[in-house]
C-alpha positions in Angstrom: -33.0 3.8 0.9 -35.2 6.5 1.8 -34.4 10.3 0.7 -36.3 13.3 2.4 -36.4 16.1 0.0 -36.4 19.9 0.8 -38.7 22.3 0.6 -36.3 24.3 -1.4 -36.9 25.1 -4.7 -34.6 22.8 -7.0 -33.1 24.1 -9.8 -34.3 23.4 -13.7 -30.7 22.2 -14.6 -27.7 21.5 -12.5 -24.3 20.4 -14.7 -27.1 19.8 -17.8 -29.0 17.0 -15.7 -32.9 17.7 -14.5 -32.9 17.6 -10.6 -36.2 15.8 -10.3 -37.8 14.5 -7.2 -35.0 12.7 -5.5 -36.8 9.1 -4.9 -35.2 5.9 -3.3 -32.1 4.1 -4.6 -29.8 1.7 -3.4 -26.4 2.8 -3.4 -24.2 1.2 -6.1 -27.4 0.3 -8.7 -26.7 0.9 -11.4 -28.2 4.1 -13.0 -30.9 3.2 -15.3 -30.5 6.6 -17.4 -27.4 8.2 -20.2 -25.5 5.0 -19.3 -22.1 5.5 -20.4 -19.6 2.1 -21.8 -17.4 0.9 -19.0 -13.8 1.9 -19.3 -13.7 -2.0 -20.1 -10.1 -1.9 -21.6 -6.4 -1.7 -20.5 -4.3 1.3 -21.5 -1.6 0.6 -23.9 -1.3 -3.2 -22.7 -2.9 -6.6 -23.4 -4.2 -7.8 -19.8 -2.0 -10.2 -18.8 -3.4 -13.8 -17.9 -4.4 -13.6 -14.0 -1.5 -16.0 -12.7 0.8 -14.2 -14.6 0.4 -10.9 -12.9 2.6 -11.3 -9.7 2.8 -7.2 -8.9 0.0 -4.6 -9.1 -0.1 -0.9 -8.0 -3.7 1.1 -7.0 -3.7 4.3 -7.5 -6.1 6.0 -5.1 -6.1 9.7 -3.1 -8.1 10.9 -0.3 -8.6 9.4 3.1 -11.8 7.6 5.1 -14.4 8.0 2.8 -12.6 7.6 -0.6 -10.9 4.5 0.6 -14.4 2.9 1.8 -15.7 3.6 -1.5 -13.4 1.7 -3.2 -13.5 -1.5 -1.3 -15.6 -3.4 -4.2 -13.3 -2.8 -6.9 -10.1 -3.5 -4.2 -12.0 -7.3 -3.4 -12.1 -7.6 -7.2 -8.7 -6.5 -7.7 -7.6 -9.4 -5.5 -9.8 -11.7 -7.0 -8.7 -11.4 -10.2 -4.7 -11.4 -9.0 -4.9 -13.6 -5.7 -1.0 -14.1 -6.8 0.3 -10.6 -6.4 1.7 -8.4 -4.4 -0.4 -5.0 -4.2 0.4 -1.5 -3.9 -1.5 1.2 -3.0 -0.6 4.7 -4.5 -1.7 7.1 -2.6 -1.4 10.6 -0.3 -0.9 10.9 3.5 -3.9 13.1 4.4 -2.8 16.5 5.9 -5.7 17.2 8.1 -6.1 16.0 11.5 -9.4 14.5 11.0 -8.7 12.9 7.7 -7.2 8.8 8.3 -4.7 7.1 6.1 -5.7 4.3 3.6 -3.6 2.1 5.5 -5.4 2.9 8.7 -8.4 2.4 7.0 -7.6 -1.2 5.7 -5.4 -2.8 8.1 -4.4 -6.4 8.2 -7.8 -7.2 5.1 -5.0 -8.2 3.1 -6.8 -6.3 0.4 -3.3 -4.2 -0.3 -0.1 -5.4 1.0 1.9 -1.9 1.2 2.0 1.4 0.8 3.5 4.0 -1.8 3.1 7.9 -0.8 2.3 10.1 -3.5 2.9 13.7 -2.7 0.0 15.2 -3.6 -0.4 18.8 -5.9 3.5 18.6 -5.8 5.3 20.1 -9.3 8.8 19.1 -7.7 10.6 17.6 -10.9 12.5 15.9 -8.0 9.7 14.7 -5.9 8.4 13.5 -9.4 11.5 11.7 -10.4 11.8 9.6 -7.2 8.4 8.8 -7.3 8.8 7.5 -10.8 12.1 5.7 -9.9 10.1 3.9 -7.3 7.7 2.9 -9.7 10.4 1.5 -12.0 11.7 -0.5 -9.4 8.8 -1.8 -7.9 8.1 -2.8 -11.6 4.5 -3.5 -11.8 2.8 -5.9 -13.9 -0.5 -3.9 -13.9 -1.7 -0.4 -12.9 -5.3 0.1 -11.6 -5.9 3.7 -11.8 -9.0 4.6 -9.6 -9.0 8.5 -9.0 -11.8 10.7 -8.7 -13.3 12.4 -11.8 -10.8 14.6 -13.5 -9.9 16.9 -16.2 -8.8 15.5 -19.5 -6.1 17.4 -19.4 -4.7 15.6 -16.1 -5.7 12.0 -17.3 -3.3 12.8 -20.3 -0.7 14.0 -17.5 -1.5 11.2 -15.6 -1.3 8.5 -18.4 2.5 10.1 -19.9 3.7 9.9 -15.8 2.9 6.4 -15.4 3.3 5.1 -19.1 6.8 7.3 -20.0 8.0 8.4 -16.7 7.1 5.1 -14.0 7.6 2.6 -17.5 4.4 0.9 -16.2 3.0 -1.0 -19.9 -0.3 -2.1 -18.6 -2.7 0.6 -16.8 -6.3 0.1 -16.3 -9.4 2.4 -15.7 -8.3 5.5 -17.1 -11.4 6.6 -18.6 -11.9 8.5 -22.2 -13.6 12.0 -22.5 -17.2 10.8 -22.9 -16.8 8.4 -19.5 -15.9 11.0 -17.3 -19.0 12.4 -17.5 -21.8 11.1 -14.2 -24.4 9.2 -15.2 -28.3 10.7 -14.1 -31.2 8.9 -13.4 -34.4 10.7 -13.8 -36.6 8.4 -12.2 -35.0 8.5 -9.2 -33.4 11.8 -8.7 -29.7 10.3 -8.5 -26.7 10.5 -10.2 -24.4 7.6 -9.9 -22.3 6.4 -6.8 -18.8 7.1 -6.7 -18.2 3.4 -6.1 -20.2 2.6 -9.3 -18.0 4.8 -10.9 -15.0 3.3 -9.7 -16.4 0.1 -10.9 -16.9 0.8 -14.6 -13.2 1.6 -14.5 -11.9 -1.7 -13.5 -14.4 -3.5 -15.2 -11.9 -5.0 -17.7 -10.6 -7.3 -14.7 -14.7 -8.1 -13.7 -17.4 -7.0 -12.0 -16.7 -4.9 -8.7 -20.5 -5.8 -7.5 -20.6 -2.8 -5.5 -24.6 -3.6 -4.5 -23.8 -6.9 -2.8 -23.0 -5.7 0.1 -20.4 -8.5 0.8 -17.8 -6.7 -1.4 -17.6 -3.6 1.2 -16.3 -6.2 3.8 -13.1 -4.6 6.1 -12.2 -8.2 7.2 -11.9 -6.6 10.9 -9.3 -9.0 13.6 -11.2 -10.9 16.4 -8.5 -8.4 18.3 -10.3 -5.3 16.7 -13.7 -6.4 17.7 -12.3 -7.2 21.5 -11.0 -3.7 21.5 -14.6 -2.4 20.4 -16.5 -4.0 22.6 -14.4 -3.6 25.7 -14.5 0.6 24.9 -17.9 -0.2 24.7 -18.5 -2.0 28.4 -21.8 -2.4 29.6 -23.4 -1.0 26.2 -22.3 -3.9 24.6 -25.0 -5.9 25.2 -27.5 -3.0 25.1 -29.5 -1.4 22.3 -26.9 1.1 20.8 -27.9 4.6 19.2 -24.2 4.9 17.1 -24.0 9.1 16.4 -20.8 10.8 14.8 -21.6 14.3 14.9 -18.1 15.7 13.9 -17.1 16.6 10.6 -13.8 18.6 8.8 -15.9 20.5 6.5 -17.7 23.6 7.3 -20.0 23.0 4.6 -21.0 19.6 6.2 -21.8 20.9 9.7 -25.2 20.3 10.6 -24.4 22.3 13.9 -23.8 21.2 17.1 -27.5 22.6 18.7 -29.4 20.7 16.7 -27.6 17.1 17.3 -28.1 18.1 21.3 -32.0 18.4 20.6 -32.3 15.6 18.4 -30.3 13.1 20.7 -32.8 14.4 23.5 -35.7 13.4 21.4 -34.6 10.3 20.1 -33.5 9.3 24.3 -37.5 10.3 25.6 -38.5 8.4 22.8 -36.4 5.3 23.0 -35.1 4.9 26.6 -33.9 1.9 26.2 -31.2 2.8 24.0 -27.8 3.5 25.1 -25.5 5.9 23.3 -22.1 5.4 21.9 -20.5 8.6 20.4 -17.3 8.0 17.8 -14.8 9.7 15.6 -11.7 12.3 15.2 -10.3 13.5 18.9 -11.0 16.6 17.3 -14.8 15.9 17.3 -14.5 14.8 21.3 -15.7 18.1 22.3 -18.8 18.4 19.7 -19.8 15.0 20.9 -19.9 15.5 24.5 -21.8 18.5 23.7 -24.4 16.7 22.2 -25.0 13.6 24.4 -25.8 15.8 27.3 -28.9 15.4 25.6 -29.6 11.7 26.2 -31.2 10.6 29.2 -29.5 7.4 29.9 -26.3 5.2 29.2 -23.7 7.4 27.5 -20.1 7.1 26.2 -17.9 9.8 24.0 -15.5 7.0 22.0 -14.0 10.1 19.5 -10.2 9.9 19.6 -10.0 6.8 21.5 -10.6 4.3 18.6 -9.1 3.4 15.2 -11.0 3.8 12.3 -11.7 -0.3 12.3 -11.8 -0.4 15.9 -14.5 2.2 15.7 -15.8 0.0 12.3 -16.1 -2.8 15.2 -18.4 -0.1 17.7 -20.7 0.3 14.5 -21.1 -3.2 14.1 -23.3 -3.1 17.8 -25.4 -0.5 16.4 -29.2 -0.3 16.0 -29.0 3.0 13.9 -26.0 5.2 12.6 -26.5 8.8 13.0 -24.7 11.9 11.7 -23.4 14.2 8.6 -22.3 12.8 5.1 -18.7 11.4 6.8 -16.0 8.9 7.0 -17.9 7.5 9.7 -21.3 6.8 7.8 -19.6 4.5 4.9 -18.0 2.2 8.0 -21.9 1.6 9.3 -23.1 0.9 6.0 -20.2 -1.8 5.3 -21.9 -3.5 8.5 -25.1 -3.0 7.2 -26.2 -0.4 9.7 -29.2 1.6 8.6 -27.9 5.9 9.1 -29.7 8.5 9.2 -27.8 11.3 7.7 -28.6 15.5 7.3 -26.9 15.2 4.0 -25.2 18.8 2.7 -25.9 19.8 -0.9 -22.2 20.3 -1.5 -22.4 16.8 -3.9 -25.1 16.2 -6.1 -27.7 13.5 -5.1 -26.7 9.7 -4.9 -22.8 10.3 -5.5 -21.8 9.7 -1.8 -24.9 8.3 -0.3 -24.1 5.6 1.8 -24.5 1.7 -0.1 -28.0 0.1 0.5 -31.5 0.6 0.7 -32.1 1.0 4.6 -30.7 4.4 5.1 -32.8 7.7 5.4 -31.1 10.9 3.5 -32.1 13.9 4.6 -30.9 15.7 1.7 -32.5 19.1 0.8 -32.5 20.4 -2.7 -31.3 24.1 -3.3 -30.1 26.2 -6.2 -26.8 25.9 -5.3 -26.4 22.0 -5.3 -23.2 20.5 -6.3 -21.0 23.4 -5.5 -18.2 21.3 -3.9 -17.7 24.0 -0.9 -15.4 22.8 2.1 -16.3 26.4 3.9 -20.0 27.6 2.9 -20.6 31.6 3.8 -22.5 33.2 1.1 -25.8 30.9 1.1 -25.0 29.9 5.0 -25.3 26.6 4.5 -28.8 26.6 3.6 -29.0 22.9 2.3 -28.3 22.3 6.2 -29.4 24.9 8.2 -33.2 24.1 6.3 -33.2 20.1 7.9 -34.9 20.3 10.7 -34.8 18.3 13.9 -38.4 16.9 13.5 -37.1 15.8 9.9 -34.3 13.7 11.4 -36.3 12.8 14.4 -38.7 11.4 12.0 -36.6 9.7 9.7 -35.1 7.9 13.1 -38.4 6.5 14.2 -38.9 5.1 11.0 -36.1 2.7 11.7 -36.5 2.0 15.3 -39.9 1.7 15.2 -39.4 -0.9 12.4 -36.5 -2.9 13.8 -38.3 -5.8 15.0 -35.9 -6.0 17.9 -36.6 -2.9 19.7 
């Protein structure tokens, strides 16, 4: 993976960590610096012996990106309990641009159903039934696989599903001194999320989240039909693969500059089609920006699943776009993105798995600040990546892929 840094100045300290040069890394290495124990350990339980565990609940929120993430540690999960019947926990996203787990995973047979949690409620009544569905599910095992939080809500979190649900083995809730995120200085990065997620469940095995055959989405021979009939004559062309759209403000690269870059990369590489995807939302932010390419064109946003659209990616030469939902489905099928990556995360947490990606990613004072909507500092992590930067990064690809 190749990481273009910013001209910015970068901060002495950000959250206690250096920000040094940020340098190449492989998504889901393992970070060489302040390694921290896996959470290698079940929660009030002794792990029961593999056949023996015939019902298992996940507990996982968010939507595209947070499900991708996690497929490792869901292929291990079913490794280690091929006998089971599994659960997801989890919310139904509330924005329009945001896709259900289950839409996300399909028929994989990674997860088998689906229980909504009803996210930020206080509702003793929501509460109750969700616990009374727990009870009667009646799980042998837990796999608790949220994002980093307070320790105040892993002790809420632990009484819920220990007292409340009556669930007597949980794994991956992590102590005080795991939840903080690794750093390497050598390379710039702080660990991947899916890394993260991988020390949790690492008391059922390794996740492997750098062999890229544990990101697999098992897509149907019908999902792949359904791609490449959307996709018609490009099918059998070269394919430029761009998903401009994004629901965050603070991840907007800006529609301008994807027009001018997709006319740059089309006089460059002519014999490239283009195949836009994502959100029906993003349809008209697309079609705004392949009026910049010279040739074979088609706008795919709204018309495709997220696997179908999984299924257009795996046609691609090159993945283009903003740190999205979208960019973790190329990189499960290996596609090498190029990506004007927002400063809203710190470096290496949601950079997309492998080395073959270029990360535009500039370094500014105010790295890490989590911002959906950016207006005091304008988006300056963005609005400072330039087209010839992208443009640049691109022909670094192309011009290596032997089979352009």
């Amino acid at each position: 993976m190749s990481i273009s840094r910013g001209k910015a100045q970068s901060p002495d300290h950000v959250d206690g960590d250096p920000l040094r040069g940020v340098a190449g890394a492989a998504c889901g290495d393992e970070v060489a610096a302040h390694k921290l124990p896996s959470a290698n350990r079940a929660e009030n339980c002794s792990l029961p012996p593999d056949l023996a565990v015939r019902k298992v609940i996940v507990y996982l929120l968010g939507s595209l990106g947070d499900t991708v993430v996690s497929l490792p540690c869901l292929h291990l999960i079913e490794r280690a309990f091929p006998n089971s019947e599994r659960i997801l926990l989890t919310n139904v996203p509330v924005h329009a641009k945001a896709p259900a787990a289950a839409d996300v995973l399909g028929a994989s047979g990674l997860i088998h159903g689906y229980m909504n949690y009803p996210v930020g409620t206080r509702s003793p009544r929501a509460l109750f039934r969700l616990a009374s569905d727990i009870r009667r599910f009646r799980p042998d095992v837990l796999v608790y696989m949220m994002s980093i939080r307070s320790t105040r809500a892993l002790r809420r979190d632990k009484w819920f599903f220990r007292f409340a649900a009556g669930v007597r083995c949980i794994i991956g809730i992590p102590s005080a001194r795991e939840l903080q995120r690794p750093f390497d200085p050598n390379t710039g990065l702080y660990e991947a999320e899916a890394t993260r997620l991988a020390r949790g469940v690492a008391a059922v095995g390794d996740a492997a989240p750098s062999d890229i055959r544990n990101w697999e989405l098992r897509l149907t021979p019908a999902e792949r039909h359904t791609a490449r009939t959307a996709l018609g004559s490009l099918a059998g062309k070269p394919l430029v693969v761009c998903g401009p759209g994004t629901k965050m403000q603070a991840k907007d690269w800006g529609r301008e500059n994807w027009r001018v870059l997709m006319e740059r990369i089309s006089a460059r590489f002519p014999q490239f089609g283009l195949a836009m995807v994502g959100a029906k939302e993003d349809f008209e932010v697309a079609d705004y920006a392949l009026a910049g390419w010279n040739s074979h064109t088609i706008n795919l946003c709204g018309r495709l699943t997220p696997r179908e659209s999984a299924a257009v990616l795996e046609h691609a030469s090159i993945f283009l776009g903003p740190d999205s939902g979208p960019m973790h489905l190329a990189a499960c099928a290996g596609v090498p993105c190029v990506i004007a990556f927002s400063a809203r995360e710190l470096p290496g947490i949601w950079f997309p798995i492998g080395r073959q990606h270029r990360i535009v990613y500039h370094q500014v004072s105010c790295a890490g600040c989590n911002l959906e909507t950016c207006l005091a500092e304008g988006r300056r992590c963005l609005t400072s990546i330039s087209v010839d930067e992208m443009a640049a990064a691109v022909e670094s690809v192309l011009s290596a892929d032997s089979s352009v």
